[in-house]
N, C-alpha and C positions, 0 to 999 in steps of 0.2 A: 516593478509595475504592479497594481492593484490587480488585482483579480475579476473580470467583467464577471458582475451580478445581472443576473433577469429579475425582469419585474415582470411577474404575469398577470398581476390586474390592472398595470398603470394603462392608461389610454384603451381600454379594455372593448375593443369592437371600436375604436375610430379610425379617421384618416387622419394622416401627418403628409403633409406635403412638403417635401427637402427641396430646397432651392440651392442647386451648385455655387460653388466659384468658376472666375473666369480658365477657361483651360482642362475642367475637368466635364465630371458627366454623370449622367444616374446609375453608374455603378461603380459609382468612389467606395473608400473604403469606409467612410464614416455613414453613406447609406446600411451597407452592412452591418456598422457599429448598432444605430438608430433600432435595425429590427432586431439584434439579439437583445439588445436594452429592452425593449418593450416588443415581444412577438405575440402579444393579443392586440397591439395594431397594427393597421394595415399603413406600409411607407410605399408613399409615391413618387417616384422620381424622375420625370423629362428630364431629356439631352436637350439643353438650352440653343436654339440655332443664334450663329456666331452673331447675326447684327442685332442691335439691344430692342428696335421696335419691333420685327418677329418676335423675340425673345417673350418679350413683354404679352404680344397678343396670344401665344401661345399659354402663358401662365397665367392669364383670365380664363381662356377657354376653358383651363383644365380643372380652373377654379369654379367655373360654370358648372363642368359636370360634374366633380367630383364632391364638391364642396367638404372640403376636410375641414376636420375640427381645429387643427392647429399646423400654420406654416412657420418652417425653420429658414432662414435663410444666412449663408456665412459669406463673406467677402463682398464681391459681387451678388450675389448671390441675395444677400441681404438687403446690396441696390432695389433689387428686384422687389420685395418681399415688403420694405416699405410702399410701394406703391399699389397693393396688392388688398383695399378697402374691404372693412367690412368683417375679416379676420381675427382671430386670436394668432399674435406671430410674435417670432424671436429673433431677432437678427441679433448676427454672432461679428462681430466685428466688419461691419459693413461700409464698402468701401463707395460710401457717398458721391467721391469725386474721382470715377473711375477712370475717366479719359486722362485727366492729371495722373492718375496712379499710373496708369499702362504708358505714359513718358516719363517720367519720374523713375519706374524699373527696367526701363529698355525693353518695354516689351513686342516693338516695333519691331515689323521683319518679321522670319518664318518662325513657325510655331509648331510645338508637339503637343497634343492632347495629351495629361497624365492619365486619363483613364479610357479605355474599353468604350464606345458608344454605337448605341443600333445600327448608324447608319457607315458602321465602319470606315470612317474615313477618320486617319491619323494625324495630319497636317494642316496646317492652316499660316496664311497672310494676314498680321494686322499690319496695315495702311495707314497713313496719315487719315486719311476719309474715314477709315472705319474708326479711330479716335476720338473723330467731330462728332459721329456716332452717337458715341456714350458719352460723350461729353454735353449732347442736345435733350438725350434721353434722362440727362441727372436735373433738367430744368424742370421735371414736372414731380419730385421729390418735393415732399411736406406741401402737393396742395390741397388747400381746404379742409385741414383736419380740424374736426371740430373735439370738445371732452370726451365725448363717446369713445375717436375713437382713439384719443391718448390712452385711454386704459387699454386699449385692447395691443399694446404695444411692447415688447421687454427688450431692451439692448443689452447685450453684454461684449464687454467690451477687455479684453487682454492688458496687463499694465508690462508686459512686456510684448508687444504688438510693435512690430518694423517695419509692417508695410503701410499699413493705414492708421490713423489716427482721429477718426469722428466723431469722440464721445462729447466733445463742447459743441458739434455742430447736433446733435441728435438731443441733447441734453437742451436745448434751446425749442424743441419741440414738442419733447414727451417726458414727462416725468419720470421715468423707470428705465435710470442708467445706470448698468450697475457694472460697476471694474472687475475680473477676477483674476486670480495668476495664472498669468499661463500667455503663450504669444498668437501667432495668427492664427494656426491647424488647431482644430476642435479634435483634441487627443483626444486617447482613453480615462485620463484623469480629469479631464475638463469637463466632458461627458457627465461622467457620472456623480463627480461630486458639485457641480456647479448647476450643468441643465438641467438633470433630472430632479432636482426639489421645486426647480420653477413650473417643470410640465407637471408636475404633480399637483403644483397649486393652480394650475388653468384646470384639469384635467377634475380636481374637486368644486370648483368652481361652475363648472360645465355642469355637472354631475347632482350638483346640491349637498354634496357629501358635509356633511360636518363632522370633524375629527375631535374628540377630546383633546381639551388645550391642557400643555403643559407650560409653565412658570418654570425655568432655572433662573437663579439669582447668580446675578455676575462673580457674586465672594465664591460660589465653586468651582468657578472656572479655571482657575489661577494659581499659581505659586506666588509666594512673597516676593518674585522676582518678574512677575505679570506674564511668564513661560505657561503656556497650557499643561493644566495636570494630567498626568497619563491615563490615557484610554479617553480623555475629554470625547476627544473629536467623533474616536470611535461611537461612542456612549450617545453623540449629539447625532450623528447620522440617522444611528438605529432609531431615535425618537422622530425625526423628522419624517421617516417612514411610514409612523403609523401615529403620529399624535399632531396636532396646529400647535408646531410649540413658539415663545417668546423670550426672549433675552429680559429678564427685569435687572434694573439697577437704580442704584440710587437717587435720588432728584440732584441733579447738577451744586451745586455749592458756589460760594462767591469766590473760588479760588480759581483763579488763571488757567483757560485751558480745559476747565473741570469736565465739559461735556465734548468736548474734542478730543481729549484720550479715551474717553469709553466708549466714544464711536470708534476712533483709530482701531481700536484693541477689537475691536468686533468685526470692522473690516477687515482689517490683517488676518485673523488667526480663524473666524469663520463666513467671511465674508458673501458669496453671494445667496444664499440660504436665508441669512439672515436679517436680509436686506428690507428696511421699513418694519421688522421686526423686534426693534429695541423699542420697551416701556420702561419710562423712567416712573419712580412710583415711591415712597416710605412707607407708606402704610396698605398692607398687606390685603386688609378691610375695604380696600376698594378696587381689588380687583375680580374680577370673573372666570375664574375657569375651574376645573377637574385635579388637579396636582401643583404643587411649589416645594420646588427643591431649593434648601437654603440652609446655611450652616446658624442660621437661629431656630429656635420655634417661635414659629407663626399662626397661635390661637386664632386671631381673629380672621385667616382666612378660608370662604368659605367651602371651598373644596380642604383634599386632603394633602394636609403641611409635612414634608417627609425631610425629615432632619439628613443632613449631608455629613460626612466625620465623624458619624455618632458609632455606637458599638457593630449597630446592623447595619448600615449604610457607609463604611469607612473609604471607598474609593470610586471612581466611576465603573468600576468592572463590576462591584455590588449593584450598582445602579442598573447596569445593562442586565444584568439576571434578575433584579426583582422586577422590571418591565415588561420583560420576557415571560415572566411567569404571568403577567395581566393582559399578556397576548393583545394590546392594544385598546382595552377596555378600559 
């Protein structure tokens, strides 16, 4: 297992308002995860009350007062969270069709809370009635959303996910659905290499921040056998950290497929990071930014062309240390 890193400036003095799944409470383990991730924000987390219309009026109110900068919402949780206007939010595999999902897993009959909640009570009855419930409460999902607030929207969604499956129905809403590995629980590895580059791009966003762009061209990404080269990934985290970087590659070709495997290959191996993040491009001279990393030289571009393979720059682990030494500049 990875090692949990802090970020102490990400969301640096905001609110994050975590939106449970069904069964649990605001002191799951993934709210704990949320503030060692980022402990210069402040996470807020309601015990959701069991029937979906309290639920719901409860998670306005608290939106009323508290007005956080960015809502998470996973499962259930994520039902919630899309109907929650007006937001910067993330729903984490969101189970749209909830009352289908609680017959569909048996989840009729008596119930244990997995987690701890204020009002100490452990147990719980779902009911055929309390099904209609969430099943009346999923009718006012996707109303009246206009462009505004597609954007303010991000799905992510599990491609190994077993309980729910909503990326066709969300994908038919909002723009920004994006697959990553991993199944229904928002692990530790899902955490941090999947959500945290996304909060960091609400989070500069919010902020005004403009990051020096970094250019990697696709040819360093790879072995002759299209296997990431060692330390890639590492080398591509540490960048996304402190730089707005881009996948460049080359303009598609008349050959079958051409631009379908170098999405594929982007998906697969660094997928939700780098999502809307591929420029296709040949010439150098037209693009915009601070660094391009490429196993040519790249004169005519206007920032600084840093050759890859070359005597100084021979692997990504040279790459990770001369970055390191530009401390983000």
């Amino acid at each position: 297992m990875d090692p949990i890193k802090t970020n102490p400036a990400l969301m640096l003095g905001k609110k994050i308002m975590y939106v449970h799944g069904f069964g649990s409470s605001g002191q799951s383990g993934t709210v704990t995860l949320l503030r060692t991730l980022m402990p210069a924000a402040t996470v807020i987390a309601p015990d959701l009350p069991l029937h979906p219309a309290e639920a719901l009026d409860l998670l306005k109110q608290t939106c009323d007062a508290e007005k956080p900068h960015l809502i998470i919402g996973i499962s259930m949780g994520g039902m919630y969270t899309e109907m929650l206007r007006g937001f910067e939010r993330i729903l984490i595999n969101p189970a749209f069709e909830m009352g289908d999902t609680m017959v569909k897993h048996n989840m009729v009959g008596k119930q244990t809370f997995q987690n701890p909640r204020a009002d100490g009570i452990q147990d719980f009855i779902v009911t055929k009635a309390l099904v209609n419930e969430y099943k009346e409460i999923t009718t006012l999902l996707f109303d009246g959303i206009d462009e505004a607030e597609q954007q303010r929207v991000t799905g992510l969604f599990g491609d190994e996910d077993t309980s729910v499956d909503t990326f066709d129905l969300f994908a038919q809403h909002y723009p920004t659905a994006i697959r990553f590995h991993g199944g229904h629980r928002l692990t530790d590895k899902v955490a941090m290499h999947y959500l945290l580059p996304l909060i960091r791009q609400i989070d500069d966003k919010q902020t005004g921040l403009q990051r020096p762009i970094v250019f990697i061209h696709a040819n360093t990404m790879a072995d002759s056998y299209q296997k990431p080269l060692p330390s890639m990934h590492k080398a591509y985290e540490m960048l996304i950290e402190r730089y707005d970087v881009y996948i460049l590659a080359p303009s598609p070709t008349n050959a079958p497929n051409s631009l379908t495997e170098q999405m594929a290959w982007v998906q697969q191996h660094l997928n939700a990071p780098a999502f809307n993040r591929v420029v296709f491009a040949n010439n150098a001279n037209l693009l915009y930014g601070d660094y391009l990393i490429s196993r040519q030289e790249q004169p005519n571009f206007l920032g600084s062309s840093i050759l890859f393979g070359g005597n100084d720059l021979k692997t990504w682990d040279d790459v990770i240390v001369f970055f390191e030494r530009l401390g983000g500049q």
